[in-house]
C-alpha positions as CSV (number, residue, x, y, z in Angstrom):
1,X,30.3,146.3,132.0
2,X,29.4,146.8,135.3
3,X,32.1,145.1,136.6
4,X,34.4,147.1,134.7
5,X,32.6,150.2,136.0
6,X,33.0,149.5,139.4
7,X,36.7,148.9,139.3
8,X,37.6,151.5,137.4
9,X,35.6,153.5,140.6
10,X,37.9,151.6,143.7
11,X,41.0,152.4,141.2
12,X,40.3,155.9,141.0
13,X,39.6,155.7,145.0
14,X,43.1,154.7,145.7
15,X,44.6,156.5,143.5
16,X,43.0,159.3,145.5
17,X,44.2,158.0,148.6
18,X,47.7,157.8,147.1
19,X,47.3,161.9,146.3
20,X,45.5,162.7,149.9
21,X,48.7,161.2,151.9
22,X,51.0,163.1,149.4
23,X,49.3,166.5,149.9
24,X,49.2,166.1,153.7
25,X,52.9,165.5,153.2
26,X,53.9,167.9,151.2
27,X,51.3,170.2,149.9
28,X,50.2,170.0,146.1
29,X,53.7,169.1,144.8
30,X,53.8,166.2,147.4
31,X,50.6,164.9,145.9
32,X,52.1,164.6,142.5
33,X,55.5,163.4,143.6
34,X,53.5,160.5,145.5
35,X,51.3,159.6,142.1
36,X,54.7,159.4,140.6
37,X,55.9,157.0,143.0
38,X,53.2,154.8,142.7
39,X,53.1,155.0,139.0
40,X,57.0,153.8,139.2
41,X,56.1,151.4,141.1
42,X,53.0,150.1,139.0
43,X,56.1,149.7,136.2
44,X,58.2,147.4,138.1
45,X,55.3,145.5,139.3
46,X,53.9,145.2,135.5
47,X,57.4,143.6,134.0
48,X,58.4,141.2,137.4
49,X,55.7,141.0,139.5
50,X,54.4,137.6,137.2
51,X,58.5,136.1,137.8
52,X,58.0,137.3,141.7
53,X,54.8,135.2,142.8
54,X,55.5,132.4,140.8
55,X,59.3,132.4,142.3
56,X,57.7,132.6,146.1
57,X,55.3,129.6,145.1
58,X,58.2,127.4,144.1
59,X,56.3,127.3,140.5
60,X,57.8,124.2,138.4
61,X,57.1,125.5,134.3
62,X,55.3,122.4,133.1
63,X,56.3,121.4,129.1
64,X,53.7,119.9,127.0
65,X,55.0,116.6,127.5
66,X,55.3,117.0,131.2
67,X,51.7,118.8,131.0
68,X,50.1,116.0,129.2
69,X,46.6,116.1,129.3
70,X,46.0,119.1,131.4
71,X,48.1,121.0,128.7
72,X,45.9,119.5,125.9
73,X,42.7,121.1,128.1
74,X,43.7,124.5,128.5
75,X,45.3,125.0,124.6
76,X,41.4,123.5,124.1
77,X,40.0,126.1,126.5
78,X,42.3,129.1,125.3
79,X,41.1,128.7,122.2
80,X,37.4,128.8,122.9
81,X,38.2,131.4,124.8
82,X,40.6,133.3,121.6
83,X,43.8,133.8,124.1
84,X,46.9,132.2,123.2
85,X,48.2,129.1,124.8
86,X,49.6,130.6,128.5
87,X,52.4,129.0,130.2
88,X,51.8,126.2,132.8
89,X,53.2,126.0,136.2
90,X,52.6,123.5,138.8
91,X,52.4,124.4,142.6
92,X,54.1,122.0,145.0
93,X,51.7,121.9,147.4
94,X,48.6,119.6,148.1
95,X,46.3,122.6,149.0
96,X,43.8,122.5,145.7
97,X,43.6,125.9,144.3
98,X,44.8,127.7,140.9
99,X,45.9,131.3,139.8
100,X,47.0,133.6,136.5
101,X,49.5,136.0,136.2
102,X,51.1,137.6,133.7
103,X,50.6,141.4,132.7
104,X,48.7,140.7,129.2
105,X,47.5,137.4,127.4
106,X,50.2,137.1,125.3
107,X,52.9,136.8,128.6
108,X,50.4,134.7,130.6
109,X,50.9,131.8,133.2
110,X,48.3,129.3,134.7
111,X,49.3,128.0,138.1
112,X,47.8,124.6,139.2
113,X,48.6,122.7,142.1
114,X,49.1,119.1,142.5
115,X,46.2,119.4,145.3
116,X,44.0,120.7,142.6
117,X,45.3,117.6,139.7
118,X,44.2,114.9,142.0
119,X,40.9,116.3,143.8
120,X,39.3,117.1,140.9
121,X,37.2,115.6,138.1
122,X,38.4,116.6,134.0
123,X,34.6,118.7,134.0
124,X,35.7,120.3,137.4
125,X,39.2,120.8,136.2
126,X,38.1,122.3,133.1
127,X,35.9,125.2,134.8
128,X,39.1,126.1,136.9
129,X,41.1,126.8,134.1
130,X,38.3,128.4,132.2
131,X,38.0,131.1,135.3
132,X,41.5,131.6,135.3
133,X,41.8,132.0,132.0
134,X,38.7,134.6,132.3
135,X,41.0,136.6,134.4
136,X,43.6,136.6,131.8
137,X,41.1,137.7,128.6
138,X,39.6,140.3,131.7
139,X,43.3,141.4,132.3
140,X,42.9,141.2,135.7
141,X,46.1,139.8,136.8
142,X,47.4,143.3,135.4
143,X,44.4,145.0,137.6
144,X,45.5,143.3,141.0
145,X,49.2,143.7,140.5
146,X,48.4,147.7,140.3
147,X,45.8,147.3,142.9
148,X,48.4,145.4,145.4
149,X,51.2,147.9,144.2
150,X,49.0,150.9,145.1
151,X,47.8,149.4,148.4
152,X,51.6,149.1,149.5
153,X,52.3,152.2,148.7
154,X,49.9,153.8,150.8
155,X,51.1,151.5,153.7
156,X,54.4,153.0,153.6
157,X,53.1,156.3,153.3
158,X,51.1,155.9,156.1
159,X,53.8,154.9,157.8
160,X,56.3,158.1,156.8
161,X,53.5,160.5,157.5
162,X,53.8,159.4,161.6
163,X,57.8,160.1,161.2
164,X,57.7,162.9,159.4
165,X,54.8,165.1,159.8
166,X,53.3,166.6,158.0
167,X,53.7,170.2,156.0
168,X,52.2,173.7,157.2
169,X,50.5,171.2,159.9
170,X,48.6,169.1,157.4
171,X,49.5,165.5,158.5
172,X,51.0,166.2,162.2
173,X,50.1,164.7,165.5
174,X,46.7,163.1,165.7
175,X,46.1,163.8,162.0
176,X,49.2,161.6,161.3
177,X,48.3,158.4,163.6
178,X,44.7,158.8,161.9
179,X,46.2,158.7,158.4
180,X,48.7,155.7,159.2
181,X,45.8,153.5,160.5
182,X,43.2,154.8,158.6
183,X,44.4,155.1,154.7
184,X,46.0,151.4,155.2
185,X,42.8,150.1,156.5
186,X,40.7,151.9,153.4
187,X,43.4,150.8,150.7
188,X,42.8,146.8,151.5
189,X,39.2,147.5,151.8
190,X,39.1,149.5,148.2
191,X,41.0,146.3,147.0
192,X,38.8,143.3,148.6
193,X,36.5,145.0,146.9
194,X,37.9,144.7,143.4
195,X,39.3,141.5,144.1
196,X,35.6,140.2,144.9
197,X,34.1,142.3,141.8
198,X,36.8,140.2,139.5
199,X,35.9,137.4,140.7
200,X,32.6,137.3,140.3
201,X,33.0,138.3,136.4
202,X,35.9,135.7,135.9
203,X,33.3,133.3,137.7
204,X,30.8,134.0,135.3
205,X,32.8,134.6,131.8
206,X,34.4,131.3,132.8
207,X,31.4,129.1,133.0
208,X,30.8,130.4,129.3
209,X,34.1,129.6,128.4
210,X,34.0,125.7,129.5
211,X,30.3,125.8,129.0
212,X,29.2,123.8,132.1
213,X,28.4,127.3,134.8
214,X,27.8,123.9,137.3
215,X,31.2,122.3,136.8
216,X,32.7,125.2,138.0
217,X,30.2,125.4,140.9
218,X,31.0,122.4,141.7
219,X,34.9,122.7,141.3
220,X,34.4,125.8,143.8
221,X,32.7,124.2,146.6
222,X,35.1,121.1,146.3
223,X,38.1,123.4,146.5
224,X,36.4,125.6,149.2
225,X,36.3,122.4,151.0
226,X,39.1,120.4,150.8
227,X,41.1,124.3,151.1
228,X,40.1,124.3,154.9
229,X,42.3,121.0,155.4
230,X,45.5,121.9,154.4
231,X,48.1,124.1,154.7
232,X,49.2,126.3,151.5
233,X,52.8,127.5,153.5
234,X,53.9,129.5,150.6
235,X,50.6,131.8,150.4
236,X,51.2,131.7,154.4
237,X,54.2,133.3,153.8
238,X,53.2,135.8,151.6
239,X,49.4,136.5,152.1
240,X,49.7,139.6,149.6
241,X,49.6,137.1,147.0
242,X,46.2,135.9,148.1
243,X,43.7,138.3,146.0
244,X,45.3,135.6,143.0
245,X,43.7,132.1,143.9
246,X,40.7,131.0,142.8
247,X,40.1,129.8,146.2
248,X,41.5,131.7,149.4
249,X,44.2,129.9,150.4
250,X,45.1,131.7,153.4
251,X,43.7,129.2,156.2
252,X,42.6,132.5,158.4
253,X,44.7,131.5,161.9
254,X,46.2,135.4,161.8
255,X,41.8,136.5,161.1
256,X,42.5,136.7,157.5
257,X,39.3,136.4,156.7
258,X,38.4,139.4,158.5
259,X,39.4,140.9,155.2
260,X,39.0,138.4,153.5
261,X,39.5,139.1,149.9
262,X,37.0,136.3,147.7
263,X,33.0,136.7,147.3
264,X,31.7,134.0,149.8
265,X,31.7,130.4,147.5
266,X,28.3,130.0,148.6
267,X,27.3,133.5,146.8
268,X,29.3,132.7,143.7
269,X,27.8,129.1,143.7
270,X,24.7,130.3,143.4
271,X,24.9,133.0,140.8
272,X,26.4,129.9,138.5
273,X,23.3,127.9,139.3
274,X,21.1,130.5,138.5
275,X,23.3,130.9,135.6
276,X,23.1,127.8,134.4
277,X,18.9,127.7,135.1
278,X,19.1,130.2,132.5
């Protein structure tokens, strides 16, 4: 619950970053035409975002037959967990990590790669799916894709405020370059930190779900460091999509981790050992 509180707090922080760039564009009505944009946007995002990242990841859909026994331990999992069965993809690439998408549990996808299939044990593999399957009960693939959507949106207002100006003198001159550099810089902040807070709750109703909080730990720190070795060029590519993984898979050449958008494996590590103490 306190999760949940504290994300419904950074949502209602960029939402009022959204308003504060429309009211410096345009006054009150410019504050309300900008929550509508973003609200559009929100839509669109909901209904394709899922078809988008799986699209830039080369995601092959993986059958029951094709899936075999990694099929058989998810539908296990899912139902411990009382989600249906989600759809399977596998990731082309021999970076191990894992993500879900999908805008509700019953139009789901788990995304494995073939990194993650080899490097990993069946109790390791099993606490991987369970997170990511936490995410899906949590809904927080619907969470991120708003949380990403909104983020944009202030970037490109930002942006417009610089060209345009603002009205009666609200967003002009220094006021403008402030709000270009400064509202982007607070939107990915706002969601690094609900990306971290999601994690840490998928981390934890995940070890419940596969029941082994140190098969997961260990599945973390395995990923973590195997991660490092490898390139993941898709998620290069498109470094938006990183707030998904399990595992960041961004390899932090262009100082991604300077916002880096995962809890520290060593932090969520421990909270599954003391977890599992208990």
């Amino acid at each position: 619950m306190e999760g949940n509180a504290r994300t419904f707090i950074l949502m209602a922080a960029l939402t009022a970053i959204v308003m504060a760039l429309g009211w410096m564009m345009g006054g009150q009505g410019g504050a309300v035409i900008a929550l509508l944009i973003a609200g559009a946007g929100n839509l669109f995002a909901l209904w394709n975002s899922d078809k988008m990242v799986l699209r830039q990841h080369g995601a092959v859909e993986l059958t029951p037959a094709q899936g075999g026994d990694l099929h058989a331990l998810t539908a296990a999992l899912a139902e411990r967990a009382g989600l249906p069965m989600p759809k399977l993809y596998l990731l082309p690439t021999e970076q191990p990590n894992a993500f879900a998408t999908g805008r509700n549990p019953d139009n789901a996808a788990v995304a494995v790669t073939q990194g993650l299939l080899r490097g990993l044990n069946r109790e390791e593999l099993a606490g991987v799916i369970a997170h990511e399957l936490a995410h899906i009960r949590h809904r927080d693939t619907l969470t991120m894709t708003v949380t990403a959507t909104m983020a944009g949106a202030i970037a490109m207002m930002g942006n417009m405020l610089l060209f345009t100006g603002g009205r009666e003198g609200r967003g002009g001159g220094p006021g403008a370059i402030l709000a270009m550099v400064l509202a982007p810089l607070a939107a990915a902040m706002v969601q690094m930190a609900i990306s971290r807070t999601r994690e840490y709750e998928a981390d934890r109703t995940g070890a419940e779900i596969c029941g082994q909080p140190m098969a997961l730990a260990s599945a973390l720190a395995r990923i973590s460091q195997m991660a490092g070795r490898s390139m993941n060029i898709p998620a290069e590519r498109n470094p938006a999509s990183a707030a998904l993984f399990i595992v960041n898979p961004l390899n932090g050449l262009r100082m991604d981790n300077l916002f880096a958008t995962h809890p520290p494996v060593e932090e969520r590590i421990a909270r599954l050992s003391a977890m599992a103490r208990r």
